[in-house]
N, C-alpha and C positions, 0 to 999 in steps of 0.2 A: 243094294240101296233101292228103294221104293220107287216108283215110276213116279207115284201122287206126286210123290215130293220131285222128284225125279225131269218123270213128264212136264208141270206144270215148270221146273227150273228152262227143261228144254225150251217151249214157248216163250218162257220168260228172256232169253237170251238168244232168241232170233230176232227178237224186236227191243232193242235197249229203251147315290142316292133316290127314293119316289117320286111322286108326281107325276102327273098330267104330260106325256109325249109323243109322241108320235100319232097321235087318236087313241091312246090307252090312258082311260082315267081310272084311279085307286078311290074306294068309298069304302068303308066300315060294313062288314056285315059279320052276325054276332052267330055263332052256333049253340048248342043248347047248352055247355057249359059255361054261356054269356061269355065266351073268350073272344074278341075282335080278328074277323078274320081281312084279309084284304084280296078284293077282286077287282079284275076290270071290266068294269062297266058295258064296253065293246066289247068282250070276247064272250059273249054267246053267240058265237056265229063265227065260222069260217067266211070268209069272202074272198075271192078269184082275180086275181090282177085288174082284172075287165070290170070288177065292182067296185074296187077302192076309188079313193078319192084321187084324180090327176096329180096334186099336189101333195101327196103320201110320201112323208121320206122317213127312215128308219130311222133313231138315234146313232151313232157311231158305236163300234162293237167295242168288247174289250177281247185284246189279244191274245186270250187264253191258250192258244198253241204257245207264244212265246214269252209269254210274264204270266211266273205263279201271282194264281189268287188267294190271295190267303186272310187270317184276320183285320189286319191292318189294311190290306186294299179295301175290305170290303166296308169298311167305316168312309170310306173317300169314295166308293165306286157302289153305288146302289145295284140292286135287282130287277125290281118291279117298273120301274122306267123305260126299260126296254120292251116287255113284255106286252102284246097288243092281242087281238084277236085270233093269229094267225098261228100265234105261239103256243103250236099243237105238235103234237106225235103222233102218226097214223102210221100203220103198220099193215104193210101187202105182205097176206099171206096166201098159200094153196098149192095144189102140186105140181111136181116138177113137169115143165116145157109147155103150162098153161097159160104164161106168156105175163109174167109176174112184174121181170124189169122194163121193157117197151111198157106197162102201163104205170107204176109207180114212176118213172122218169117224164112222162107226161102228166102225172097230179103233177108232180113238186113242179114242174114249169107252169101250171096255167094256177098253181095256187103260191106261186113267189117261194117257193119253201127246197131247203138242202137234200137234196135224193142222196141217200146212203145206199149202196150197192149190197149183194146178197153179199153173206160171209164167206171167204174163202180162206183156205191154206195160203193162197198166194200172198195175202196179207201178214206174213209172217217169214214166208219163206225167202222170197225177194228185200233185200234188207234198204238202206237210206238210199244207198248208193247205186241201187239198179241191179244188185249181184243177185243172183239165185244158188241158194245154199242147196239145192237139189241136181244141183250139180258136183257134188261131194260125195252123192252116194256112192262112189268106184273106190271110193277112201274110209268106209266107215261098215261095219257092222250089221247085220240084219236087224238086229234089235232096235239102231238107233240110224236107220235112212229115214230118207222122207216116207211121208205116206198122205195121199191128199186125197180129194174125191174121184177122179181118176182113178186111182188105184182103189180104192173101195168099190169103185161097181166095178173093177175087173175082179176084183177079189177081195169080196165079201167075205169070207172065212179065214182071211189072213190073220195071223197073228199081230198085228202092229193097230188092227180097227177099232180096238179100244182104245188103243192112245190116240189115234187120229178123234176119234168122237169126244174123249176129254180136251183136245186143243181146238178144237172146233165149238165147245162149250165156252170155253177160255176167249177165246174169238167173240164171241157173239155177246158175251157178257162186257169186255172190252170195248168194243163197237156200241153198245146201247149208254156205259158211262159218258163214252167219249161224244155221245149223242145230246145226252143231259146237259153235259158242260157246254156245247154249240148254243142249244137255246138257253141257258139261262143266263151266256155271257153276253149274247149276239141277239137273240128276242126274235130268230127268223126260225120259225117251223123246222119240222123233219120229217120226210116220207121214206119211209126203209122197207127194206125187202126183207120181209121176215126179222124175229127179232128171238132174244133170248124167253122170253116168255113161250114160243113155240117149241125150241131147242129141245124137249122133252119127249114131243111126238117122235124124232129120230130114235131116239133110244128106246121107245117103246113099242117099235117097230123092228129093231134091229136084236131086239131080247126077244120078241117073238118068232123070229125068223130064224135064232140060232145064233146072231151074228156076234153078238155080245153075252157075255155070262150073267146072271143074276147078281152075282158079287158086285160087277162093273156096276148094274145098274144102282145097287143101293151105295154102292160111293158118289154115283152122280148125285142122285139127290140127297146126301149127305153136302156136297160141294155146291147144290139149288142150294139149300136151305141155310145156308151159311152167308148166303153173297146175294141173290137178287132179293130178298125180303127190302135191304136200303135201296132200291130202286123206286125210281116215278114211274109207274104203270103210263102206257100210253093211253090218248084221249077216244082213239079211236082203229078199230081195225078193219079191215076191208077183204075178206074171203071171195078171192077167185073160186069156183067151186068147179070141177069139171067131171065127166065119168069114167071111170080106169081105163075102159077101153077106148076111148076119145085120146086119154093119156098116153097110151102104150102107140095110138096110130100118131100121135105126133112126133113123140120120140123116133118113131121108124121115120117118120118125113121128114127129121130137120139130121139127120143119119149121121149123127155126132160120134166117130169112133169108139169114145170109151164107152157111148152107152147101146149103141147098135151090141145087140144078141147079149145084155149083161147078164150074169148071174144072179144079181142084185134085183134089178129092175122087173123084178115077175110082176104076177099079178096079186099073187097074196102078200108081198112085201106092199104094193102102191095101195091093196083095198086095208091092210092093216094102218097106213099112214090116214088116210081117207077116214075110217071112222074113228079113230083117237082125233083125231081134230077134229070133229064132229061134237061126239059125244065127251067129250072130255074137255079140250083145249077152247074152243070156242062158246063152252057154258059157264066156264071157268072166268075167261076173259070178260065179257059179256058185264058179269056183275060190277066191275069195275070202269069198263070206258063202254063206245058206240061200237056196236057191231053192226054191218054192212055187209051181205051177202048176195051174190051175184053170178048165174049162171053165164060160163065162160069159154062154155063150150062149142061156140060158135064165137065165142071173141065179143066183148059189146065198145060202147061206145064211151070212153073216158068222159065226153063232157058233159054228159045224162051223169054220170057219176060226180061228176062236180058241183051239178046243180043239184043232188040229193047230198053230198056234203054240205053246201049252204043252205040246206032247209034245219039242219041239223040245230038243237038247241044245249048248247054246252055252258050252261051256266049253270053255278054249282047250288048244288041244295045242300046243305048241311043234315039234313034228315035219309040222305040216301048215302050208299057204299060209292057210287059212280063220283070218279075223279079226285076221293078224297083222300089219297097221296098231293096233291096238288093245292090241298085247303089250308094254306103257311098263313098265320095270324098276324105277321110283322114282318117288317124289312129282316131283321136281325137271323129269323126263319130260315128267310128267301136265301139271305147272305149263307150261313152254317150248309145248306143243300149245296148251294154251288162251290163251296170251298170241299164238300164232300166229292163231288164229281172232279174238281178241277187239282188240288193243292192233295189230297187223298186216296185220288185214285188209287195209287198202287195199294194202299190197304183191303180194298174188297177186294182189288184182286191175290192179296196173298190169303186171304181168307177162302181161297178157293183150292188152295193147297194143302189138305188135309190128310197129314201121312195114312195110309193104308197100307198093311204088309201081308195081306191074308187074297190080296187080288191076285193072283198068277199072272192074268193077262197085262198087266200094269208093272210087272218088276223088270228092272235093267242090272245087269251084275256091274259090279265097280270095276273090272277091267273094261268094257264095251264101254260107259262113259266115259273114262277117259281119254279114249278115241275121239269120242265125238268132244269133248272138250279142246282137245289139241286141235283136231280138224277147223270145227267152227271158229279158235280164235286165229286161224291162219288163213281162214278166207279171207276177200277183200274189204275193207270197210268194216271189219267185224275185230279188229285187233281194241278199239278203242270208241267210247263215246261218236255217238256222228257228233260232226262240227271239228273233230279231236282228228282227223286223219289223213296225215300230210299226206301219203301215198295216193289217197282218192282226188285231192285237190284242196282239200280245207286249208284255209289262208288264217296268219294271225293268230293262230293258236297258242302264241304262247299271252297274246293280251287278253284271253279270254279265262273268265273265271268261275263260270258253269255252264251245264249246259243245256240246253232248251227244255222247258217246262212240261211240253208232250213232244216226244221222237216217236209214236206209235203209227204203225203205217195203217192201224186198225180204221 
């Protein structure tokens, strides 16, 4: 059986009205097909806890982890009302140990807004309940143990690094939905550590180095082009920028086990990362949201980066390509997007499972899953729906009659 279909099953089964509010006012403005678009008034401009108004209080969110949204709510439950100046997506990106999360965890504090941590395996592997299914590996197959970033910079050339890097695309593309659906239920910003729009430097870095096959690569972007095109590009992104060898001596100084002396971690792997985000990823981006670049190699000062986000003028032009994923002509729009991220998710994510049978590195024979079938539904927490599992402690289960709207630990 195919891993595509395979791989993406495995990831799939580790993790089971408008107006005037808040200081966001809606007015008409028309694009060149005279279509009426709606914007708010206030959000040309970011502003920093320190700048709003004392008496700023957000509307009430809607509970989109635990009630679907779907058509019918969204006739009773608007969009655009929640949506204020703030209600942005920025995006820290740049190379590893250039000190990515200490500064995105300081935006989203001094700019009121949801810090999303970098994507990991462990968002997968660690299931509702606390269990780590990487704990199984003494029971299971080579084909079908874990494999996480750890085990790629000890072993870069393993056979399992192509399916780690398709769950890891899976991840990242999951983490960006599940991002959409935050602000568009809740109207409070997002600063994230890296996002799926970068997700392609890895692999084009890892085909260069060996690490991946060419095949792998042209299924990945088979599985891009499939699923993030429905995506809202974000508003803005923010390039740490540092120099290899500044990179390589950090790494030696913060002497993290799996990456002290890795195979991975050379220097033509970190310069190959380095100019595809250069020359590619951040010219690419660019045309769409604010780019922000920033020498990091001495570390700077987040709230000089604060105040050049608030000089920043994010109102939309209709005559330009910047932010126009974001340019919804009607409530009805706003509504259909967020019933896309929230009530649909799992669609773009099956749209990312795109059989291939010609990958080598991507195939699992049908005795080896079965293993890991029997295995995984015998760990703990994993027999049944979370909510569903008297063993872990879930109470009431027989009066309950579905179950949570998002259980993703993504």
């Amino acid at each position: 059986m195919a891993v595509c279909a395979v791989r993406a099953g495995l990831l799939s089964s580790l993790r089971r009205g408008g107006g005037g509010v808040g200081g966001a006012f809606l007015s008409p403005l028309k694009n060149n097909n005279n279509n009426v678009l709606l914007r708010p008034l206030a959000a040309a401009g970011i502003m920093s806890k320190a700048m709003r108004p004392k008496d700023y209080t957000r509307p009430p969110p809607f509970p989109y982890k635990e009630h679907t949204y779907g058509f019918f709510q969204s006739l009773i439950d608007g969009t655009t009302h929640r949506l204020d100046d703030n209600s942005k997506i920025i995006v820290v990106d740049g190379p590893i140990a250039v000190g990515k999360t200490k500064f995105a965890k300081e935006i989203a504090e001094e700019l009121d807004m949801l810090y999303i941590p970098q994507a990991s395996m462990d968002m997968v592997y660690i299931n509702h309940y606390g269990h780590d299914f990487r704990q199984m590996d003494k029971d299971l197959p080579p084909t079908v143990q874990s494999f996480d970033e750890r085990d790629f910079l000890r072993h870069p050339n393993h056979g399992n690094v192509a399916g780690f890097q398709m769950a890891m695309f899976n991840i990242r593309l999951e983490q960006y939905i599940n991002a959409l659906a935050h602000l568009l239920s809740t109207g409070q910003g997002i600063v994230m550590e890296g996002s799926i729009y970068s997700d392609f430097v890895y692999v084009e870095a890892m085909t260069r180095c060996g690490y991946i096959s060419k095949q792998v690569k042209d299924y990945y972007y088979e599985c891009r082009q499939m699923t993030v095109p429905e995506l809202m590009r974000p508003h803005l992104v923010i390039y740490l920028d540092c120099p290899v060898d500044v990179v390589l001596q950090r790494i030696k100084a913060r002497a993290l086990p799996h990456e002290t002396n890795s195979p991975a971690l050379t220097p033509q792997f970190l310069t190959h990362m380095d100019n595809i985000y250069k020359q590619q990823h951040l010219k690419q981006i660019s045309t769409h949201a604010e780019l922000l670049i920033y020498d990091w190699s001495g570390e700077g000062e987040p709230e000089v980066v604060v105040e050049d986000i608030e000089r920043i003028d994010f109102s939309i032009d209709t005559h330009s390509s910047k932010f126009e994923d974001w340019q919804l002509k009607n409530e009805d729009e706003w509504g259909e997007q967020r019933c896309m991220y929230t009530k649909r998710a799992y669609q773009i994510m099956h749209w990312a499972a795109v059989p291939r049978f010609n990958v080598p590195e991507l195939l699992i024979n049908a005795d080896d899953y079965k293993v890991y079938e029997e295995v995984y539904y015998s760990a703990p927490g994993n027999k049944y729906a979370p909510g569903f599992n008297a063993e872990m402690g879930d109470q009431f289960i027989l009066g309950k009659t579905k179950s949570e709207a998002r259980t993703t630990n993504v």
